[in-house]
Steps between C-alpha positions, in 0.01 A plus 500: 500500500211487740617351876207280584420400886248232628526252230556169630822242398316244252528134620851285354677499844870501494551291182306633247681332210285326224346164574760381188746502803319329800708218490775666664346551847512080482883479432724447786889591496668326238231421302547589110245560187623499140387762215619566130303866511676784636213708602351219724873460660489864611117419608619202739822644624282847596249273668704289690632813649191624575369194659840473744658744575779269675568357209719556176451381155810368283446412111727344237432457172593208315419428107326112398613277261372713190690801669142682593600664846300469871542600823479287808400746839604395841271635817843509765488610846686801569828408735441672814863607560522665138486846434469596142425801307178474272589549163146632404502816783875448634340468878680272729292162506543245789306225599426573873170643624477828606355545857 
């Protein structure tokens, strides 16, 4: 593999997620969308993390009337005094802002 130096970071900013997704950056703690696709569930939880990082997603599935399941997903705020351990990278996650 060839190292490469010079080449400039292409325009996308911080939250490069697809456009699919925008909606998130408008949701405000507590807010909740519904889907019935898993792949778009892992879409929106990933980009609600990337849009906040102060924030924490929480899903639950549930299953309609015909027994077809969804998923509802919460945008929370994290709870400032909580320490937790990520269960994606095991690093300790808190909610305060490091100076």
């Amino acid at each position: 593999m060839k190292i490469d130096k010079g080449i400039p970071l292409p325009e996308g900013g911080l939250l490069s997620f697809s456009s699919k997704y925008d909606f998130v950056r408008e949701m405000e703690y507590g807010d909740s969308v519904e889907t019935d696709d898993a792949a778009e569930r892992q879409g929106v939880r990933y980009a609600i993390r990337a849009s906040d990082s102060y924030s924490k997603v929480v899903t639950r599935s549930r299953k309609d009337e015909k027994g077809k399941k969804f998923w509802r997903i919460w945008k929370v705020k994290l709870n400032y005094d909580e320490t937790r351990t990520c269960s994606g990278c095991g690093q300790l996650v808190t909610g305060k802002k490091e100076s």
